[in-house]
Backbone bond lengths (Angstrom), bond angles and torsions (degrees), N, CA, C in turn:
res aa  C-N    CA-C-N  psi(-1)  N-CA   C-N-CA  omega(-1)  CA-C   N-CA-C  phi
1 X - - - 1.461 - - 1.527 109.29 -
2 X 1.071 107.10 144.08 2.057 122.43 160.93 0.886 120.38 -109.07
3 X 1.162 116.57 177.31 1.885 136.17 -160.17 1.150 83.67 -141.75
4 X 1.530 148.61 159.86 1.228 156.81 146.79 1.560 95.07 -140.06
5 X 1.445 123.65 127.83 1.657 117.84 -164.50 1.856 74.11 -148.54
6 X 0.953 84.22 139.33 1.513 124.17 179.92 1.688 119.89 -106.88
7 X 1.258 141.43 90.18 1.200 149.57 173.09 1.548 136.09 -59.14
8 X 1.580 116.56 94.14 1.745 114.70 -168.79 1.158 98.18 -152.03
9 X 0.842 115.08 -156.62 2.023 132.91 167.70 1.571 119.57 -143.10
10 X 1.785 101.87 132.94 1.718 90.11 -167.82 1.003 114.46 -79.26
11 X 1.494 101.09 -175.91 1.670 111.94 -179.38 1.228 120.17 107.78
12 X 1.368 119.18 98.03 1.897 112.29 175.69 1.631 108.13 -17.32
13 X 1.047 111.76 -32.96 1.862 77.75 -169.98 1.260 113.89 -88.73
14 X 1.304 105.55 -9.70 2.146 89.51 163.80 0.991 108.40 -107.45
15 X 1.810 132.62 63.69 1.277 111.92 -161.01 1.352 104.41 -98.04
16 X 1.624 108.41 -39.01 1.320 110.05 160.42 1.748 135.25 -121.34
17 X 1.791 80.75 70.90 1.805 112.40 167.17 1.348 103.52 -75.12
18 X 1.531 89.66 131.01 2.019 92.90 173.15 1.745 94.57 -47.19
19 X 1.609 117.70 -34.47 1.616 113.16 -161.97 1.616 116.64 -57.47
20 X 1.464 102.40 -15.91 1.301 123.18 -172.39 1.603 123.93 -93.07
21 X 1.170 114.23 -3.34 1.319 125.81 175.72 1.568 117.96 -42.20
22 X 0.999 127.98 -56.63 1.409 143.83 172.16 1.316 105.21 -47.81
23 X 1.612 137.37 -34.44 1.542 133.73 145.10 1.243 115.35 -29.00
24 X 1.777 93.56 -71.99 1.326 96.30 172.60 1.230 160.12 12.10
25 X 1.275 85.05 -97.67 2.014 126.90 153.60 1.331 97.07 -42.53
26 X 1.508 120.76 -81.02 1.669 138.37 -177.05 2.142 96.74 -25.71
27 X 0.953 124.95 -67.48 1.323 135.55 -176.94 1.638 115.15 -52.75
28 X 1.531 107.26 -42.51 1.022 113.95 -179.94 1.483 135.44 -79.38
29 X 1.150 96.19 -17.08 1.726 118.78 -169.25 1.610 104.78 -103.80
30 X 2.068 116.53 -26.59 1.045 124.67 -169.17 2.142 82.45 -80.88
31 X 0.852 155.58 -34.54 1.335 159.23 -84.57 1.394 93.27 -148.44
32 X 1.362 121.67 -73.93 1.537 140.79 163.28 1.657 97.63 -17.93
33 X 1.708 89.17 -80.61 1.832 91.07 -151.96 1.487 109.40 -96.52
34 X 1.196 106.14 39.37 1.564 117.26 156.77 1.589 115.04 70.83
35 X 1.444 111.91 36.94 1.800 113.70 -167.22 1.863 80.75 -77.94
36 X 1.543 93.97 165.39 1.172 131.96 168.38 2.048 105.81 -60.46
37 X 1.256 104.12 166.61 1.397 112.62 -173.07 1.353 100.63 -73.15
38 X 1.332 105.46 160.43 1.612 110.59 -176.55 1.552 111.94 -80.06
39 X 1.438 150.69 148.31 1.190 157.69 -148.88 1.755 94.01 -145.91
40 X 1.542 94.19 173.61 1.900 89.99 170.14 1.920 95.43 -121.06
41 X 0.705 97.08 134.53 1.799 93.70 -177.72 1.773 78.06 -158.76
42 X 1.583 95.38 157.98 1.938 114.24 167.04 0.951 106.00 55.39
43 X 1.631 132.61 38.98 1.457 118.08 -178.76 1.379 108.74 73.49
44 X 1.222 129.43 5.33 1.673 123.06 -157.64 1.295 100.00 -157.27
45 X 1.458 101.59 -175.06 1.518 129.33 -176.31 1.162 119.07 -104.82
46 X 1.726 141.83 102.82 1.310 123.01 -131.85 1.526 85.73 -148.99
47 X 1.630 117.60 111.69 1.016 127.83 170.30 1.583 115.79 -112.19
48 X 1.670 106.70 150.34 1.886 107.70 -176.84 1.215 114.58 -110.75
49 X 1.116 130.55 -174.72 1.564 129.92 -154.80 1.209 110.82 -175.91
50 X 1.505 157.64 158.65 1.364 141.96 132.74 1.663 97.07 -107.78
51 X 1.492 130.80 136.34 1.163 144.47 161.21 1.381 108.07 -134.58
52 X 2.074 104.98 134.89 0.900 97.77 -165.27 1.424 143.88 59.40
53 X 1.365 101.35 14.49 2.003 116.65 175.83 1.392 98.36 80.32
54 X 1.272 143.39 16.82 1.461 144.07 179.51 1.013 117.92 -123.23
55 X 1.239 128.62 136.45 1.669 141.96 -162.21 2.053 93.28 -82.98
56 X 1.077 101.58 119.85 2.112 104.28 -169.52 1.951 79.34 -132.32
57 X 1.160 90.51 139.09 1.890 105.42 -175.87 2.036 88.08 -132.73
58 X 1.384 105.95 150.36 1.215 131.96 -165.88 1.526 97.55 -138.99
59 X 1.543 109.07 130.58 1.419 128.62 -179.38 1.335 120.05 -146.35
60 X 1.292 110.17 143.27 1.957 112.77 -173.05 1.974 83.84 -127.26
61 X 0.563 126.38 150.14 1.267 134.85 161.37 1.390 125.79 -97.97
62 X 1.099 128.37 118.60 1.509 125.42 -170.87 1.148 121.60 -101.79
63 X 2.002 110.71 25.20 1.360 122.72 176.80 1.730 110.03 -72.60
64 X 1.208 141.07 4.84 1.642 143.39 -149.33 1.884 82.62 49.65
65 X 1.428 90.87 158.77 1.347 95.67 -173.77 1.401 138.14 -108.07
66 X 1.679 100.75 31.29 1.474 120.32 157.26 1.777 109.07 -72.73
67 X 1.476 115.43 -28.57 1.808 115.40 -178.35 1.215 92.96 -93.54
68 X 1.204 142.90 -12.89 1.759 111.27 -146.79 1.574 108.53 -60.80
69 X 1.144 133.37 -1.07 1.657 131.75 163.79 1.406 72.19 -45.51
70 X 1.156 121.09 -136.64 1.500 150.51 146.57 2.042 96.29 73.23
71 X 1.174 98.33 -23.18 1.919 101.52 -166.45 1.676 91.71 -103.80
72 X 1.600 102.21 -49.43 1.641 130.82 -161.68 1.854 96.38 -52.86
73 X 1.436 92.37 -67.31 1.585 98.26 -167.96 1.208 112.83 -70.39
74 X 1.888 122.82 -16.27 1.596 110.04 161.50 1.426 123.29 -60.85
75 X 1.177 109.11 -33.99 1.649 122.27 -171.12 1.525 101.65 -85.21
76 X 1.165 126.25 -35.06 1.492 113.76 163.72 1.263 119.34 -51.46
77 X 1.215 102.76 -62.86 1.652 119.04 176.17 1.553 121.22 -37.55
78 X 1.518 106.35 -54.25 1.660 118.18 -178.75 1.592 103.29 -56.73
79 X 1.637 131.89 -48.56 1.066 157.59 -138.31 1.394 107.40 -95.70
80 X 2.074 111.65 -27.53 1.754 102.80 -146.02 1.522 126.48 53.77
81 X 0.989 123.33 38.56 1.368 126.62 -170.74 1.564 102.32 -85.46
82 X 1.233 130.47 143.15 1.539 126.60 151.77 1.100 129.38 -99.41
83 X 1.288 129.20 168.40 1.344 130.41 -137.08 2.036 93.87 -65.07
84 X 1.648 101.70 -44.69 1.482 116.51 -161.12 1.885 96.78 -62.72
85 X 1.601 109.80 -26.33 1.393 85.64 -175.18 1.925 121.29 -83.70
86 X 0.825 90.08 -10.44 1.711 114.86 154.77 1.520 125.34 -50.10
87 X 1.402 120.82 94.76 1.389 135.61 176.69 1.758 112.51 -105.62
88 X 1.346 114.74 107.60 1.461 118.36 -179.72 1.543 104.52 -101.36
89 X 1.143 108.78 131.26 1.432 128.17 173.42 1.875 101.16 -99.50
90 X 1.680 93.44 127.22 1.802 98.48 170.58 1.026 122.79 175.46
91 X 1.248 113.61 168.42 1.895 120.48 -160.44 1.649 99.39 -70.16
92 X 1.408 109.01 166.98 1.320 117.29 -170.20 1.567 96.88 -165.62
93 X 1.664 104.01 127.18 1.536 91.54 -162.92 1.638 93.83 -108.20
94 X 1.472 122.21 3.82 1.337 115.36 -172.75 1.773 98.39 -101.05
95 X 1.077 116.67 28.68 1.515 104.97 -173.08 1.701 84.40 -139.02
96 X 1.477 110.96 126.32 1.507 120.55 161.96 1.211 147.22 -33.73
97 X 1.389 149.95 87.54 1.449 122.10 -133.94 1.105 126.45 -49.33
98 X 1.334 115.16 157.16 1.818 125.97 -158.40 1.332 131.73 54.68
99 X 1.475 97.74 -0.61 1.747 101.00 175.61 1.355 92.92 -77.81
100 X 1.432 98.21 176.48 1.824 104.40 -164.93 1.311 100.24 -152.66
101 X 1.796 136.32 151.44 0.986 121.30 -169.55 1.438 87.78 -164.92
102 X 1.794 117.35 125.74 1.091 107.61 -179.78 1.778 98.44 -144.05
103 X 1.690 101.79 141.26 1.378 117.60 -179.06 1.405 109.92 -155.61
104 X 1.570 120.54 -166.42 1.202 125.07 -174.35 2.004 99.54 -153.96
105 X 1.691 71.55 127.04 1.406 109.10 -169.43 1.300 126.81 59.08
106 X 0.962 126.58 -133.40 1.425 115.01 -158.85 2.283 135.97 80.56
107 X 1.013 110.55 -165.61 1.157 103.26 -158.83 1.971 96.98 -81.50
108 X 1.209 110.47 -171.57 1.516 102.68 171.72 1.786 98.73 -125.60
109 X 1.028 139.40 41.59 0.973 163.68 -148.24 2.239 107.48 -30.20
110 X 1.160 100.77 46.07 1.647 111.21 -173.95 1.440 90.65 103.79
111 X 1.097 143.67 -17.55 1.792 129.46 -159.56 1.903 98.09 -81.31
112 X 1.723 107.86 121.17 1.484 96.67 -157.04 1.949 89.66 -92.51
113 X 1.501 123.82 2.46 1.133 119.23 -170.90 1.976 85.17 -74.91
114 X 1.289 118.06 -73.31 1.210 114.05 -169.14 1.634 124.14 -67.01
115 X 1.612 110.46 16.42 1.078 122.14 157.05 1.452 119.05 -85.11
116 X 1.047 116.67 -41.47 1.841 123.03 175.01 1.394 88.91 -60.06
117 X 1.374 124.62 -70.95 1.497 128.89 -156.75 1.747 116.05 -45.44
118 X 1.326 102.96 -22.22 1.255 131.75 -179.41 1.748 128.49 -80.17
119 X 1.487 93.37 -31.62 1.322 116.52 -166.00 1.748 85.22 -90.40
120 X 1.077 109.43 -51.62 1.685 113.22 -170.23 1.557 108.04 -71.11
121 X 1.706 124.77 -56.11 1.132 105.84 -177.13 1.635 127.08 -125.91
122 X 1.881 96.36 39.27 1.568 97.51 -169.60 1.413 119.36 73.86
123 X 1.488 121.02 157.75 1.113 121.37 -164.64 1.403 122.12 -103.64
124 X 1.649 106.66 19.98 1.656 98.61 163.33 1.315 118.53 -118.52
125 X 1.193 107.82 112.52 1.599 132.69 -161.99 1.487 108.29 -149.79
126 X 0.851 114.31 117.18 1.582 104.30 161.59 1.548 134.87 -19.50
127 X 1.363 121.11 151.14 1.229 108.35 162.53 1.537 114.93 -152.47
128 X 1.199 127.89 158.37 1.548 131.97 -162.18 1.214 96.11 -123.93
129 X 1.308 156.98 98.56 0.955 142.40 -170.46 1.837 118.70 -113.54
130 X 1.250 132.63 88.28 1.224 149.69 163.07 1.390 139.09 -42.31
131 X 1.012 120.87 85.00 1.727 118.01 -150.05 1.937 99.95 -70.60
132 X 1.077 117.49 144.21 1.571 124.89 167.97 1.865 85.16 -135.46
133 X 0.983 144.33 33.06 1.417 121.38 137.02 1.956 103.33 92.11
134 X 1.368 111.77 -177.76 1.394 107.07 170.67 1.266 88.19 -148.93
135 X 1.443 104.17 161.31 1.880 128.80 -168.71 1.379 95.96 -86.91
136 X 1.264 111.99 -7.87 1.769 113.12 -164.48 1.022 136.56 45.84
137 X 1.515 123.05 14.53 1.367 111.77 163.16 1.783 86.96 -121.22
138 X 1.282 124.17 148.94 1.561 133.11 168.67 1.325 102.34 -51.17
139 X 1.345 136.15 -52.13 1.491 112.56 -153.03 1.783 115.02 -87.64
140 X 1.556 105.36 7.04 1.077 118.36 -173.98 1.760 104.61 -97.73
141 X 1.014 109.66 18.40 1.698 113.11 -160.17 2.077 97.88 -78.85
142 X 1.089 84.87 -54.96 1.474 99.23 -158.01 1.532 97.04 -57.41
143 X 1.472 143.23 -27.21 1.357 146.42 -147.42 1.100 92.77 -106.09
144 X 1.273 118.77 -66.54 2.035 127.24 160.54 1.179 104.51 -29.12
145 X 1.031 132.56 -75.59 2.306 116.87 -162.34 1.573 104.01 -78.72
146 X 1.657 114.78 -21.82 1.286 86.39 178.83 1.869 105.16 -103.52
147 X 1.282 116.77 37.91 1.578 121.38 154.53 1.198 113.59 -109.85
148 X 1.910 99.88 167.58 1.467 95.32 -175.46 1.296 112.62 -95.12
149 X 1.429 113.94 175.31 1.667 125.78 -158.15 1.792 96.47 -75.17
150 X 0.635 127.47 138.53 1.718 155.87 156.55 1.449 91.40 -37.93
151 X 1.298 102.17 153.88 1.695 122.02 -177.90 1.454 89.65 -87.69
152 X 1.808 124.41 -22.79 1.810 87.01 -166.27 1.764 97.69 -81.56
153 X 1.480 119.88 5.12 1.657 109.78 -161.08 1.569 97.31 -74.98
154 X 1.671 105.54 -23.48 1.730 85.18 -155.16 1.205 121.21 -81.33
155 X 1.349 136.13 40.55 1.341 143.78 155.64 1.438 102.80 -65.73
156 X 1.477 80.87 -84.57 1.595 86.27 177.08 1.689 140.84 -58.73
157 X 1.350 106.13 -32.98 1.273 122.58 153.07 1.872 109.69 -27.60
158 X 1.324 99.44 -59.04 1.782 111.54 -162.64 1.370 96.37 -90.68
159 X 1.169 134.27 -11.85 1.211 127.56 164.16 1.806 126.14 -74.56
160 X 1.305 109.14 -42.81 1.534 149.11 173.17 1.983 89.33 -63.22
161 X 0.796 108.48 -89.96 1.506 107.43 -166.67 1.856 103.01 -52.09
162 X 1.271 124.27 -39.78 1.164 106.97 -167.04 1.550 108.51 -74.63
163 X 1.478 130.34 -18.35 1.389 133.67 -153.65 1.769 78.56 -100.78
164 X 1.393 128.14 -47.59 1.702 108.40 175.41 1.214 130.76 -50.29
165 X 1.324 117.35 -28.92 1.323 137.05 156.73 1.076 126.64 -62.00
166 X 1.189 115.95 -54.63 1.281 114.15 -178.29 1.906 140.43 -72.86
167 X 1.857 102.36 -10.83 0.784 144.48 -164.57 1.916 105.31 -124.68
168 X 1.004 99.08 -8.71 1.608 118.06 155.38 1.847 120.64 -11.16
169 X 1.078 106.82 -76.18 1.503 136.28 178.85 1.793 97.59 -49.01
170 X 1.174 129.55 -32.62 1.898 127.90 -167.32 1.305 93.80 -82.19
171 X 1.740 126.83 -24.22 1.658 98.72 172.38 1.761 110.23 -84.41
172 X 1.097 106.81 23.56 1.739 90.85 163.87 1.788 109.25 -106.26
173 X 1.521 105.08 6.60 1.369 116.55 153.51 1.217 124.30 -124.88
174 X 1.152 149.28 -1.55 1.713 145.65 128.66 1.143 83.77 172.82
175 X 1.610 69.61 173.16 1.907 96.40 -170.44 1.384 92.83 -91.94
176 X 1.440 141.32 -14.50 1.498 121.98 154.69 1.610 114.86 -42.78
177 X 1.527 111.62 -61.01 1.208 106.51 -171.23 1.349 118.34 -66.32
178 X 1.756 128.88 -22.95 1.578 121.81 -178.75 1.278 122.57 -94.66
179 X 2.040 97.63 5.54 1.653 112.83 147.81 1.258 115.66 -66.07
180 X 1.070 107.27 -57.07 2.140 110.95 -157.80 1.597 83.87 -78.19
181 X 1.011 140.27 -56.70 1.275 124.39 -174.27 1.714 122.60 -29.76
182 X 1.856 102.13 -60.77 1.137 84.12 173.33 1.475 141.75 -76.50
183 X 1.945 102.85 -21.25 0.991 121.76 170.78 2.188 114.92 -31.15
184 X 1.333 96.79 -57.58 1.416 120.04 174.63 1.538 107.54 -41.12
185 X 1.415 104.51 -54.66 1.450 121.97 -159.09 2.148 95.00 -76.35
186 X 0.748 129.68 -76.27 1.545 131.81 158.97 1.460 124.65 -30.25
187 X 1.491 106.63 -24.55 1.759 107.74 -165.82 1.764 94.04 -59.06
188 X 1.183 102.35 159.31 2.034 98.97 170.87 1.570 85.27 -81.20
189 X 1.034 86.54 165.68 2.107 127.16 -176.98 1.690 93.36 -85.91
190 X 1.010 110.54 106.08 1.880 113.72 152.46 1.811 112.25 -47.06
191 X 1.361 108.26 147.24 1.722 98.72 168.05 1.404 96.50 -90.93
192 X 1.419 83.65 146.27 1.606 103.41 177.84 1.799 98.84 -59.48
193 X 1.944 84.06 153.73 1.730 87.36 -176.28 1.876 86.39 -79.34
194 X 1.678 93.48 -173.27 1.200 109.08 -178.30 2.177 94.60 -123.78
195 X 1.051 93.32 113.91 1.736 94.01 160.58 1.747 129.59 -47.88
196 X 1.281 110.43 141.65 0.866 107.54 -179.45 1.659 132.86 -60.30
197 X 1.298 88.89 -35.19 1.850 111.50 170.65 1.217 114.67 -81.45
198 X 2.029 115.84 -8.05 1.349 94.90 165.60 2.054 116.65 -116.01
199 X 1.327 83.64 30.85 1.803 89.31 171.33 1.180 125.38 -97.90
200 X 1.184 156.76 157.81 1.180 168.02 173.46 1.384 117.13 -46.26
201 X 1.059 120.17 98.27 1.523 124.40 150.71 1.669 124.01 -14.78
202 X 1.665 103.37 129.32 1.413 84.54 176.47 1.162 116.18 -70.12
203 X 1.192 139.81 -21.98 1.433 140.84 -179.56 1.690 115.35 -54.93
204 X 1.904 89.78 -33.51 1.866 101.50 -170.55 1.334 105.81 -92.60
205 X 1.649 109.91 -20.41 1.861 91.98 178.53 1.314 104.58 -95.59
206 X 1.732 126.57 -21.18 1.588 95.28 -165.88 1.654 117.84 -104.42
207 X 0.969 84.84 136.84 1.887 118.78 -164.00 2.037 101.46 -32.83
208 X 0.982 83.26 104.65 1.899 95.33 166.33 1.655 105.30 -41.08
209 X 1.917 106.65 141.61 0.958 93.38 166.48 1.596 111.82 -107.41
210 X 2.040 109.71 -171.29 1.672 107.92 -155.87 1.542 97.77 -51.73
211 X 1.487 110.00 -44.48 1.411 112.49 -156.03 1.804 111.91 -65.24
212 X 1.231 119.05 -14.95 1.292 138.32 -163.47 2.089 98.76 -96.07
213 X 1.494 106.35 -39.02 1.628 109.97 176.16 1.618 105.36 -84.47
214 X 1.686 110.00 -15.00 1.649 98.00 177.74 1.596 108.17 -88.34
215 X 1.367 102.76 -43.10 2.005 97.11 158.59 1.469 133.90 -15.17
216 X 1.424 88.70 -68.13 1.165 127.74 -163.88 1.574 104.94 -75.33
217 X 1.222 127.72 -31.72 1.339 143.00 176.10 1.898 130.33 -68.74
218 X 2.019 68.34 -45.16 1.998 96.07 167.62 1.555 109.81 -75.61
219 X 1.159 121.23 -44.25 1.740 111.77 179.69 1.155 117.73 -71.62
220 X 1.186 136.03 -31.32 1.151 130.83 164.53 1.989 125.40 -72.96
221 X 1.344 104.19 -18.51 1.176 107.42 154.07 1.493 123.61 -60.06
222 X 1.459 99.76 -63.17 1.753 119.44 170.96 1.350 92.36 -52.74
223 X 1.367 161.84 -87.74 1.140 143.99 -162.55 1.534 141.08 -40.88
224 X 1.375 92.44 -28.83 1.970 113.59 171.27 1.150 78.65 -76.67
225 X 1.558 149.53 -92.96 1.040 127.75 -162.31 1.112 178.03 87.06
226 X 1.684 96.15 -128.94 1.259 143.91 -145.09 1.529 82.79 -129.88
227 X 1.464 130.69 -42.22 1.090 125.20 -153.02 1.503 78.99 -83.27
228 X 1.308 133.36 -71.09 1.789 131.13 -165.35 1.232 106.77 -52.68
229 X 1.383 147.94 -14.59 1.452 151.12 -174.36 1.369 91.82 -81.02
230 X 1.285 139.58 -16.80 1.571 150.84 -160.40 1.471 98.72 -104.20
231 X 1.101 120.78 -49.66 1.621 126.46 -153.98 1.295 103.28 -81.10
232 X 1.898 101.00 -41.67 1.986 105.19 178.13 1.562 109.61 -92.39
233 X 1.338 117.44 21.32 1.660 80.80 -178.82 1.745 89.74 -102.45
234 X 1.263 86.59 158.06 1.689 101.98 -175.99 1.333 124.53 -67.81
């Protein structure tokens, strides 16, 4: 079994906080692969799923997301879950938007959602990590994750969440593989080459000259004609 927990804070009005991204994901991935409706259980919002013949559970925590340990480590607990079967989805302000970066354990680097989560069940847990960018100056931090994303993000935004989703099923074989997966899935598209047998002739691409379109202009005159000199003679 998995945990896939998703990192935001409830309430329509942060619904779409860059801080909230990890909902996001959580919504999007529950949506994709056909989980059951969301419920409130663990302090949270706890939806089920089978992917891949495996029972995968989806959680938002509705602690604000200084506690969400507090939701995380109930649902571990109820479940037996270990730390590794634990996948956290969440904003990351040192990664560029739509870059994506996923590992297990490590520091929580100021992020106070994966600080609770940390405090409750240690720091090897998965992590999904979702870049929304930085405002670049520090004191602008706090206004940035807790606003919503800009109309120019949602390309990528809807691109980013749909390829995590959709590509869902590769973390029940590592997070190597539900890297390159999406990596694949996001890479831009090369233009197709063009064959050699299907390009243009030099004869067909290079541009006629005047004297070659007045030729060409006169015989076919002389040929209409020639053709009506046929039709009227008696």
């Amino acid at each position: 079994m998995m945990l896939l927990v998703g990192l935001g804070n409830p309430g329509a009005s942060y619904a779409r906080h860059r801080h909230n991204v990890g909902f996001m994901a959580i919504d999007e991935i529950a949506s994709t692969c056909g989980f059951s409706p969301f419920r409130a259980k663990f302090e949270g919002n706890l939806a089920e799923g089978i992917v891949e013949g495996e029972k995968v559970l989806a959680l938002k925590p509705q602690t604000f997301m200084n506690d969400s340990g507090r939701s995380v480590a109930a649902a571990a607990r109820f479940y037996r879950l270990k730390p590794s079967d634990i996948v956290v989805f969440h904003d990351e302000l040192d990664l560029a938007p739509g870059k994506l970066r996923i590992k297990t354990g490590g520091g929580v680097a100021g992020h106070n959602g994966l600080r609770s989560i940390s405090a409750h069940l240690g720091p090897d847990f998965r992590r999904v990590r979702i870049g929304i960018g930085h405002p670049g100056d520090k004191s602008r931090v706090s206004s940035y994750v807790l606003g919503d994303f800009a109309k120019a993000d949602a390309e990528w935004l809807e691109a980013t969440l749909a390829a995590l989703a959709a590509e869902a099923p590769r973390l029940l074989v590592s997070d190597e593989a539900y890297a390159a997966a999406i990596g694949q899935r996001l890479a831009p598209r090369k233009p197709a080459k063009v064959s050699p047998s299907a390009a243009p002739s030099d004869a067909e691409s290079k541009p006629k000259s005047h004297a070659e379109n007045n030729r060409e202009s006169e015989g076919a005159t002389s040929a209409i004609g020639a053709a009506l000199r046929k039709l009227l003679k008696p």
